[in-house]
N, C-alpha and C positions, 0 to 999 in steps of 0.2 A: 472341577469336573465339568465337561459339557453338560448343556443342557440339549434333555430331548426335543426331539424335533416341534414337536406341538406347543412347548414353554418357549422356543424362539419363535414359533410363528404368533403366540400371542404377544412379545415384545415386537415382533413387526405391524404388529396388530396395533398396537398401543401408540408406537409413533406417528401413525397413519391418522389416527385420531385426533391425536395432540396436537400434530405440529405438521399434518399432510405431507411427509416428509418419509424418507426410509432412515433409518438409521445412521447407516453406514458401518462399517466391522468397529470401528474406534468405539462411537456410541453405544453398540450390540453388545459390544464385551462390556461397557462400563453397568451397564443395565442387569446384563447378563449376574454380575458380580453382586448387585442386589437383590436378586432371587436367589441365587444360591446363599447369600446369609440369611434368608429366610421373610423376605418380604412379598408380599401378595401381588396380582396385579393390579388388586382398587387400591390399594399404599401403593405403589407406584405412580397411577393416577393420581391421586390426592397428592403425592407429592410433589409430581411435574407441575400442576395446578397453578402451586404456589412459587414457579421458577418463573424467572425477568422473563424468559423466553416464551415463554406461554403468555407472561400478562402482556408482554408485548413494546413496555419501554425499557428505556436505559435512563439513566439519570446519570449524571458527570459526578465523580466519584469525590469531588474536590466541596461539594455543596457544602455547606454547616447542615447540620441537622434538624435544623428548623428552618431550613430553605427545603430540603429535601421531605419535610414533613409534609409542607404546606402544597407542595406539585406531585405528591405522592395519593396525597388526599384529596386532592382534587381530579386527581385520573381517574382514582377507584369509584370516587363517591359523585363527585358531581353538585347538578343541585338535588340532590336526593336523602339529604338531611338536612337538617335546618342548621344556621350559621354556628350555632352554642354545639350541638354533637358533634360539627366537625372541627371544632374548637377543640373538647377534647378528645376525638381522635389525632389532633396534632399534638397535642400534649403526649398522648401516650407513646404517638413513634417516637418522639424527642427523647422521652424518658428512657425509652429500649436503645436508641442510637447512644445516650450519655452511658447507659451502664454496658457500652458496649460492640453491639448488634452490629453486621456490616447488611447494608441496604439491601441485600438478598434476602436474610433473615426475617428481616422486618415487615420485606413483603406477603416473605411465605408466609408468617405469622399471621398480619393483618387479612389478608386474602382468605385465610384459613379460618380465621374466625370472622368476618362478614359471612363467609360464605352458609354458616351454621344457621343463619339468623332465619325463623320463618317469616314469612315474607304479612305476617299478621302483627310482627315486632313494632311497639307505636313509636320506636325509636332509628331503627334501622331496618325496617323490613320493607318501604320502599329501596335503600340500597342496595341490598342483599339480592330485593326482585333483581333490580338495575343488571347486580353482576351475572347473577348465576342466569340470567336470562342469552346474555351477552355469551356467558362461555358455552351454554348450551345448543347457540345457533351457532356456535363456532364447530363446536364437537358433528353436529349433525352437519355441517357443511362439507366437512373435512369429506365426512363416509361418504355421503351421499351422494354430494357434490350436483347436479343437473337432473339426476338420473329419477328425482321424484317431483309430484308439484310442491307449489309454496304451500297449500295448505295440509299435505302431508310431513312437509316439513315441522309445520306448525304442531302436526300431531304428535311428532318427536318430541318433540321444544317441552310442551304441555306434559307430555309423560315424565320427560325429567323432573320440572317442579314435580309431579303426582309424589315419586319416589324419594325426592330428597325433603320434600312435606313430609313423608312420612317415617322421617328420621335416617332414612338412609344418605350417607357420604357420596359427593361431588363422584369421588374416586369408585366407591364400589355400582354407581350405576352405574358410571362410563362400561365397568367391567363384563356388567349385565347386558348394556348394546350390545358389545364387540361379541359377548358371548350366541347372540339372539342371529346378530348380522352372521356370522360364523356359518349356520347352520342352515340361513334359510335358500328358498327354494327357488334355484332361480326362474323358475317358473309360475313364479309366486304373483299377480296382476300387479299390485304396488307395489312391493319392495326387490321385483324378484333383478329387476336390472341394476336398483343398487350392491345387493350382493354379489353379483357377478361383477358391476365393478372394482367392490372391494378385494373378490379374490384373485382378480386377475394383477390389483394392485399391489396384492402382498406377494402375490408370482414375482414378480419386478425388483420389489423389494427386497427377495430374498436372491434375488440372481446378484442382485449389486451388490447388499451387505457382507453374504455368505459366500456366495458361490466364486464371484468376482475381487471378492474381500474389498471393494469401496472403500476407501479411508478416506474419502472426505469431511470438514469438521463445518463448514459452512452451511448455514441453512439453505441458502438460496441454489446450490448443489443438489445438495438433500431433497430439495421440492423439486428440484429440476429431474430427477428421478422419474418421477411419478405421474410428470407432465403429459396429457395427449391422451391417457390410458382411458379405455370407455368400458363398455359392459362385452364390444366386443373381442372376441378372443384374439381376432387378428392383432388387435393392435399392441399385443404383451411380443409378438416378434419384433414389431417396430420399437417398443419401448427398449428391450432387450439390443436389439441393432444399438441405439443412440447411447446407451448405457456403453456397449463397448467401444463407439466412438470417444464417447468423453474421457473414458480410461486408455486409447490408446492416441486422443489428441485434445489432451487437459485446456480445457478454456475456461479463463472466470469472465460471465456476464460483465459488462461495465454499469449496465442500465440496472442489473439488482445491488449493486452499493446503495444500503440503506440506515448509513450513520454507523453502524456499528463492526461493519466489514469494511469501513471506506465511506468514501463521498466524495463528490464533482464541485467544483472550484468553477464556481461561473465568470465568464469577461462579462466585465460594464456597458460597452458599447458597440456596435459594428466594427469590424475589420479593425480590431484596437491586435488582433494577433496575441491573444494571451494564450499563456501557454508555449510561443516560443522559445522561452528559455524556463528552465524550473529546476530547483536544487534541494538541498537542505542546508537552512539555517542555521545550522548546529543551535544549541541554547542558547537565545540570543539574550534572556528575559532571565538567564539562573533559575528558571522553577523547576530543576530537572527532567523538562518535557523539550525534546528535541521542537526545532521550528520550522519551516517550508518557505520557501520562496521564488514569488512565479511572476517570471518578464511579460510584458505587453509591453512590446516597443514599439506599435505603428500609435497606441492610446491618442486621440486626438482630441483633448480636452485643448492642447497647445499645437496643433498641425504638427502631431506625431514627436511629440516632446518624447514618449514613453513615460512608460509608469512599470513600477514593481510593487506585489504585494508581499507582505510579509503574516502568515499564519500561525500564530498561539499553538503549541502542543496541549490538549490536555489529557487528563486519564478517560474520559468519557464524556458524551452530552452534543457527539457531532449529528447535525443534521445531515441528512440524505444526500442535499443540496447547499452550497452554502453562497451566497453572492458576495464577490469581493468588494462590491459597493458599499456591506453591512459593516467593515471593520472599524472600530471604533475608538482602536489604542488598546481598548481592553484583551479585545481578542486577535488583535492585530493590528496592522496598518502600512498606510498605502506614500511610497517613496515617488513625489515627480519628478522630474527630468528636467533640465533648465530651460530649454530654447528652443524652439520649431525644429525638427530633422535630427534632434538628437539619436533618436531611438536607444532611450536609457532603458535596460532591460533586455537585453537582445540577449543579454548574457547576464549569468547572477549566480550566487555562490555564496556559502562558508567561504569567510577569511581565516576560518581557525579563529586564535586569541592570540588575535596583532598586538595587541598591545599588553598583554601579560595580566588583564585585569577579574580575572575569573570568569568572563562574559566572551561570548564568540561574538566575532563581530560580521559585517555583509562585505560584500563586493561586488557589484553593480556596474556593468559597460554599458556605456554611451557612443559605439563606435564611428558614427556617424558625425559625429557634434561637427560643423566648420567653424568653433572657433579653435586656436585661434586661425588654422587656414583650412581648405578645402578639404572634408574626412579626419581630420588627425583625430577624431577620437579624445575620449577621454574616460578615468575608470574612477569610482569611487569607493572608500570604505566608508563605512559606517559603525562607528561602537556600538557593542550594547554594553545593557544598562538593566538594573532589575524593578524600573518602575518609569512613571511619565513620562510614556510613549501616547503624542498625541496621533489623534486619526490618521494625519496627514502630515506629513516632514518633505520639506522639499531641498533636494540635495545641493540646491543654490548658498544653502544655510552655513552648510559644514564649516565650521574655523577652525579645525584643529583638535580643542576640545569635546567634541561629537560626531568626529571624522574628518575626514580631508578629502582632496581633488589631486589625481595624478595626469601629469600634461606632459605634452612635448609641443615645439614648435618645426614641425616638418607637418607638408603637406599631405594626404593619401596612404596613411597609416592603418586607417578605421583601428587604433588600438583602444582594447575592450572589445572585440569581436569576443574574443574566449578568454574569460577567467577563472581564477581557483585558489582554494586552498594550498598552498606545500606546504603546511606541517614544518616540522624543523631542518631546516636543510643544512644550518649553518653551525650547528648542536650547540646553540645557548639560548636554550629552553624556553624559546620564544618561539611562536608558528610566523610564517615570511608568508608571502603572497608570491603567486603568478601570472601574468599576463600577456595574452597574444593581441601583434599588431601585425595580423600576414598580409597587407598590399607592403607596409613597410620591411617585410620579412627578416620580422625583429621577436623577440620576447625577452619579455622585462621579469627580473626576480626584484621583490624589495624585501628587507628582511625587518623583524617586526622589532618592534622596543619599546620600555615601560611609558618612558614618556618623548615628550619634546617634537611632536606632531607641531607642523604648521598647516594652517589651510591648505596649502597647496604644495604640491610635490612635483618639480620639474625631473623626470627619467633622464634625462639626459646630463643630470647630478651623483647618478648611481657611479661609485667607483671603486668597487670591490668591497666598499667597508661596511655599506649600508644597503647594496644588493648591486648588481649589476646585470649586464645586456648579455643577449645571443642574436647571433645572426645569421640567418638559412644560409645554404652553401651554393644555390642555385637558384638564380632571378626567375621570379612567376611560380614559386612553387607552393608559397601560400606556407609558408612556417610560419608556424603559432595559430593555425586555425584551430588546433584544439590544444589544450594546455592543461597537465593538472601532478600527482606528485604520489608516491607511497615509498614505503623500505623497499626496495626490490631485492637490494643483495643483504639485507637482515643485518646492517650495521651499527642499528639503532641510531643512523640519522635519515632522511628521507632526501629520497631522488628523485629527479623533475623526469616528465613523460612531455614532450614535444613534437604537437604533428606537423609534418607538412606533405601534401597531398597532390598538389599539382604539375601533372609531369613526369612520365616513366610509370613508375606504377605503383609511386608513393614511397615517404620515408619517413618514419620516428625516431624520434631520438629520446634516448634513455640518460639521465648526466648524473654519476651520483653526489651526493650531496658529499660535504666535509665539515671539521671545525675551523679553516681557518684555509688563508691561501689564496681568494677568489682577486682575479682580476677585474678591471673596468669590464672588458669584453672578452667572453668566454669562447674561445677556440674551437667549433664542433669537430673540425678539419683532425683534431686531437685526441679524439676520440679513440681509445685503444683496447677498451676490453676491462683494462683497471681502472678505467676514469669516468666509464660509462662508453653506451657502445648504439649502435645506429642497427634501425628495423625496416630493411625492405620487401616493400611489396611483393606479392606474389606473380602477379602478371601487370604487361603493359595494361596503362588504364584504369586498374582497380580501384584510384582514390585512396590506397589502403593510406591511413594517419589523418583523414577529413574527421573523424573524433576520436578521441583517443582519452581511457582514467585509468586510473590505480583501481585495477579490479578488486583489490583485497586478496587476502588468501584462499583461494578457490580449492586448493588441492591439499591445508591444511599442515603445512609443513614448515611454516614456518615464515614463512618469507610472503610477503604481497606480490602479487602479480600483476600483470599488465592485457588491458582490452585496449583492442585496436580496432578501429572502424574501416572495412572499404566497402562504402555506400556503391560502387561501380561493378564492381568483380561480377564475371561472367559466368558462375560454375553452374547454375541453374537457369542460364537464360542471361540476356542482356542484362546487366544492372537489375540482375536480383539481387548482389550484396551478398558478404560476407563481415565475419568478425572475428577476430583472431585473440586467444588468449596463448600469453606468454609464460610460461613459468619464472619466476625467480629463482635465484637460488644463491650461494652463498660466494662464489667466483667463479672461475671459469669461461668469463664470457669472451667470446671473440668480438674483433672490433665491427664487425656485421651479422646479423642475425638477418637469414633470407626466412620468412612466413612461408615458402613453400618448403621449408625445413621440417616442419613440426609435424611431430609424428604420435603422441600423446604423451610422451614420456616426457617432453618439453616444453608441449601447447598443444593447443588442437585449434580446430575452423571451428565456425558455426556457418553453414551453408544458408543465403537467402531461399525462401521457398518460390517463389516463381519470376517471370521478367518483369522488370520495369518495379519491383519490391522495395529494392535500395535498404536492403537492411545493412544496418553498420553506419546507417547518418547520423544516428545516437547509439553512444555507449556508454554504460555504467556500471559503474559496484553497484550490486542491489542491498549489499547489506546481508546481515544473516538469517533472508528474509523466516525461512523454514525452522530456524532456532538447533540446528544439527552441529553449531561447530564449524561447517564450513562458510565462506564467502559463497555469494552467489553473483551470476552476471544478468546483466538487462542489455537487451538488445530490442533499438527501433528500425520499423520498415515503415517507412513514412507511404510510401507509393503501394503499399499493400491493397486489393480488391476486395478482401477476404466478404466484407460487408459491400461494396458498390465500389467502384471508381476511387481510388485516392480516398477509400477509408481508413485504412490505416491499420496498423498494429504491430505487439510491442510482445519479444518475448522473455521469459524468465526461465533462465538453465540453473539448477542448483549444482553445488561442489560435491565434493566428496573426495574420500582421499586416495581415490585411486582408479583405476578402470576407464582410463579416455581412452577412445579411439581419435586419429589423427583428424575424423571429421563426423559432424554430427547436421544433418539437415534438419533445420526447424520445423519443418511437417513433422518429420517422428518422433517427438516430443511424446515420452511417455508419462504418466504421471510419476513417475520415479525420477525423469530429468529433467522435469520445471513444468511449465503452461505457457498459454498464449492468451494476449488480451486482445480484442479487435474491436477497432475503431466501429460506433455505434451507427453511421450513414456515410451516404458518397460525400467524396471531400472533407470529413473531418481530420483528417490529417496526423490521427493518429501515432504518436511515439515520432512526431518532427523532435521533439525532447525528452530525454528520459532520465533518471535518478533514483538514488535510493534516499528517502526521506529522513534518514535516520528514525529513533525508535518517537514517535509522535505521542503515543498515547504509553506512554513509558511500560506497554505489557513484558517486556523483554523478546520481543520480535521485531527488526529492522521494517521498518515500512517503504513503500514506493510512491512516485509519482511521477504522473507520466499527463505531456502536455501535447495537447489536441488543438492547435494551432485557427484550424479552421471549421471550430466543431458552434453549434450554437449554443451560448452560454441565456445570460441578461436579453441579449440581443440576438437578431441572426449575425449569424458567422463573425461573433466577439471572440470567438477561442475558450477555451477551457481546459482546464487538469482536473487530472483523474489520481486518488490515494486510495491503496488498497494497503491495507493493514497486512502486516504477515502476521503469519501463523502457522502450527506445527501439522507438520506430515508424519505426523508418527505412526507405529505399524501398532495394529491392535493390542497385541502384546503388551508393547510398554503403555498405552490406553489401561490397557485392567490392571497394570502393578500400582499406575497413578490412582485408580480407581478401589482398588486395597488400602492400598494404603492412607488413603482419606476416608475407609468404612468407618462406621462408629458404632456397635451391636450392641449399645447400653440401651436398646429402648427409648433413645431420643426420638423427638417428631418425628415423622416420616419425612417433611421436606430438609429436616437438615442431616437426616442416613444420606442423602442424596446430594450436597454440597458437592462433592467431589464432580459429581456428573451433571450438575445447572454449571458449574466451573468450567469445562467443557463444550456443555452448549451452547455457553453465552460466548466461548471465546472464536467470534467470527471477524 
């Protein structure tokens, strides 16, 4: 049943308290769902209390339980008992985590009873003060906010302890403010402008949750709601204005990623250019946590040797900020580059599992390298392995047994400009690699095998049995600038995607894969429709195939699709960029597919939003970031304003299985068909590279990362990446079946009726 209007305005009430935050419809309903089984709003309170979200950490899920005891007890307590009580305070969370408890529990638990304690307890009533002092200037801060002095503040603060001294619960004073704040007069000398700010705040709040139905799940959203609002009445039109802005041009902050939604990937040093190439790892380490991998190829430890980092997935415990200088083997580590001008990292990738060993391995360009002559490039893999990874591996090492070196001896190849994963192209159930060398306007397939790697791999050895060549059809056109592979016509073997960009108005090529048949040198000239089939640009100019992935199943039917980048294309302005999604499908193809073909039924555009944008210089599968089922695509606009000059930004269109129009302009991005991320100041450079991270923190949502080439990490202008965790856009609806269906109306704690909806909270 609904709830009347005065029982939501005290759960808008309540979140405004807790978490200075509106709900949003998703959280409204889950809340919603525990009033109506009959729980108060100081059991509400009391039980948000004891939610991670409210204490304020996250702890990494993978801790032992006496790791997690001993950083758990020292957040809450401090020095505020002596070393023996927190002695056995650790004892005791250990005890509840062995018979059980999952680290949520154990907080609401412990939280819940500190908080009982009178602050006259010769044992923990210094603690107790500690906490309940901490939540109560949190609570008054939330309402209040500016609108009183500090020593009415203080009068707050004080009244709290009065009331929970006198037996009364964390949760039923909160109840008694809100009730107090509710009523008073905004005319009132002291308090009368904070009530007017709170009710203009819960106006706000109820225009987003309800009116608007907000389904945002992230906190930093949530607060971003409420942002600006004062005591005066004007500013709930303004608050209301931006409220409809963000719901009809969805943006996540890059600057509120704080460890738990995301976090920033610092560069090491000045113009080391990190962040120009960045991927996923796939599991490089077997700990079922997908891994990250981010190019610096100007790193000048060696006069621009390049360097690559490789980043540890885990379930939890990311800082805000992380510096790639910290990795340690444990939680990562850092690949060099052999020789001055290498620029190793420019490009970097999943090789899939080359070698058949249950471990994905890397792949790493050095396009630049002159040995052994001037540019030829060189590419590397790297095994993994599920243990001793030191800090630092330098890819001079590799013999075969830890990876190898792929070479040619021609001059002016830069190959390893773009590599990739292809999955199985050859169907013997091993994943192959791919590689582009567009001054040489060549791309290399190598196919993968259990064993019998040497150090070093000459391409120009490939002869059909162990992978072989392609070679562009038109000199200067830069084939193989981007390279990479999925099922396009669903034959369960995998099909290479080949850009080349320069010239006319660009061309990709699509080849599909086989078991058996391939020559030294693959014929593109051959290309017929049944063997794989060729993608032209739209217009003279457009660059369309300067990057180019296996978008995944966008449209859910079966078959992987194909993103196309034209960084150039004029439909918004000079070089605002476009990006083109292809459908797959099961034959039918003609031996050319024209991109001004696509009508939705077959693909659609994604239109750059203004001139000089260049969106489509990066394309990717994002993975299924939103958790619905379909593929989603990532699209960067490296030249983007949005924030100052060449700040940059990067956007995210979700799938579905149906309903394309033949073009979609990324200004109208509604929160139904993705967001937008935008590059934090001028010149950071914003989505110069983009990826879907695979799933990092293994919650079952695809993750992203997106590199900020010239953004300031360690240093000024080291570069940086940016991971944003995904997560669900669900419609409120299915929020309150989730939220049913994890009720528990046996009379358990109040924080664990509420499992269901800290589960929820915390999942930003």
């Amino acid at each position: 049943m609904a709830l009347p209007v005065q029982q939501e305005t005290v759960i808008l009430q309540l979140t405004q308290a807790m978490f200075n935050a509106a709900p949003g419809a998703i959280y409204l309903e889950a809340l919603v769902t525990q009033v109506e089984a009959g729980q108060s709003l100081a059991d509400l309170a009391q039980s948000l209390m004891g939610s991670t979200l409210f204490f304020g950490k996250n702890y990494a899920t993978d801790l032992t339980p006496e790791a997690f005891a001993e950083a758990f007890i020292q957040d809450l307590i401090g020095d505020n008992a002596t070393p023996e009580s927190k002695a056995l305070a650790i004892d005791y969370v250990t005890g509840k985590m062995a018979a059980g408890a999952t680290q949520g529990e154990v907080i609401a638990d412990v939280t819940g009873i500190l908080s009982a304690f009178p602050a006259t307890d010769p044992v923990w009533g210094a603690a107790a003060l500690a906490y309940n002092t901490g939540n109560a200037a949190k609570i008054i801060d939330h309402l209040v906010g500016n609108t009183v002095s500090a020593s009415d503040k203080t009068i707050a603060i004080d009244y709290i302890h009065a009331q929970m001294g006198a037996g009364q619960t964390f949760g039923a004073t909160v109840a008694d403010l809100l009730s107090v704040l509710d009523v008073m007069d905004h005319a009132d000398p002291v308090w009368g402008n904070a009530a007017a700010q709170f009710d203009n705040r819960i106006e706000v709040s109820r225009y987003y949750s309800i009116e608007k139905a907000g389904a945002a799940t992230d906190l930093a959203t949530l607060q971003q709601v409420l942002t600006g609002i004062t005591p005066d009445v004007a500013t709930v039109a303004t608050a209301k204005a931006a409220v409809d802005n963000l719901l009809d041009n969805p943006v996540i902050d890059l600057a509120l990623l704080d460890g738990a939604n995301g976090f920033k990937l610092n560069g090491v040093i000045g113009s080391d250019d990190t962040g120009e190439s960045v991927g996923s790892a796939g599991d490089i380490n077997g700990d079922g946590f997908d891994d990250l991998i981010v190019g610096a190829p100007h790193n000048f430890d060696d006069f621009y040797s390049g360097a690559s980092f490789v980043v540890f997935g885990k379930a939890s415990g990311f800082d805000p900020a992380i510096s790639l200088s910290s990795l340690n083997g444990t939680n990562g580590f850092r690949l060099n580059g052999v020789a001055g001008g290498d620029a190793a990292g420019n490009a970097v990738s999943s090789a899939g599992d080359i070698n058949g060993d249950g471990f994905d391995d890397l792949l790493i360009g050095a396009p630049i390298s002159d040995v052994p002559k001037n540019d030829t490039g060189y590419t590397y893999v790297v095994f993994g392995k599920s243990s001793g990874f030191s800090a630092t591996m330098e890819l001079s090492s590799l013999n075969g047994s830890d990876g190898f070196r792929m070479h040619l001896d021609k001059a002016d190849q830069l190959l390893g400009w773009s590599v990739s994963g292809a999955g199985d192209v050859n169907g013997d159930h091993i994943d192959d690699l791919i590689i582009g060398a567009p001054i040489g306007e060549r791309g290399y397939v190598v196919f993968g095998k259990t064993s019998g790697f040497d150090s070093q791999l000459d391409l120009a050895s490939l002869d059909g049995s162990n992978g072989f060549q392609m070679n562009g059809l038109e000199a200067g056109a830069q084939f193989g600038n981007g390279v990479s592979a999925g099922d396009i016509n669903g034959d369960g073997i995998n099909d290479l995607i080949v850009g080349s960009y320069y010239g006319g108005s660009g061309t990709s090529y699509v080849i599909f894969g086989k078991s058996s048949g391939f020559d030294a040198i693959l014929d593109l000239s051959a290309l017929d429709g049944s063997n794989g089939f060729s993608v032209e640009g739209a217009a003279e100019g457009d660059e369309a195939g300067y990057s180019i992935d296996n978008a995944g199943d966008v449209n859910g039917d079966g078959f992987d699709d194909v993103i196309i980048g034209a960084r150039s294309a004029g439909i918004d302005g000079k070089a605002s960029g476009a990006a083109y999604v292809v459908f797959g499908k099961a034959d039918g193809f003609e031996a050319t597919l024209s991109l001004s073909s696509l009508d939705g039924s077959n693909g659609f555009r994604l239109e750059g939003v203004a001139e000089g944008d260049k969106a489509g210089r990066s394309v990717s599968t994002a993975g299924d970031f939103n958790g619905d089922g379909f593929a989603d695509v990532l699209v960067g606009a490296v030249g983007s304003d949005a924030n100052g000059v060449d700040s940059g930004a990067a956007y995210v269109v979700f799938g579905k299985a149906s309903g394309f129009s033949a073009s979609l302009n990324l200004s109208n991005l509604s929160n139904t068909d993705g967001f937008a991320l935008r590059g934090l100041a001028a010149g950071n450079s914003l989505g110069k590279s983009v990826s879907s991270a695979g799933d990092l923190n293994n919650d079952g949502f695809d993750d992203l990362i997106i590199g900020a080439s010239s953004a300031n990490g360690d240093a000024f202008n080291s570069g940086a990446a940016y991971v944003i965790f995904g997560h669900s856009f669900a419609s409120a609806a299915a929020a309150k079946t989730v939220a049913t269906d994890s009720h528990d109306a046996t009379g358990q704690d109040a924080a664990l009726l509420l499992t269901g909806v800290n589960a929820a909270m915390d999942l930003i």
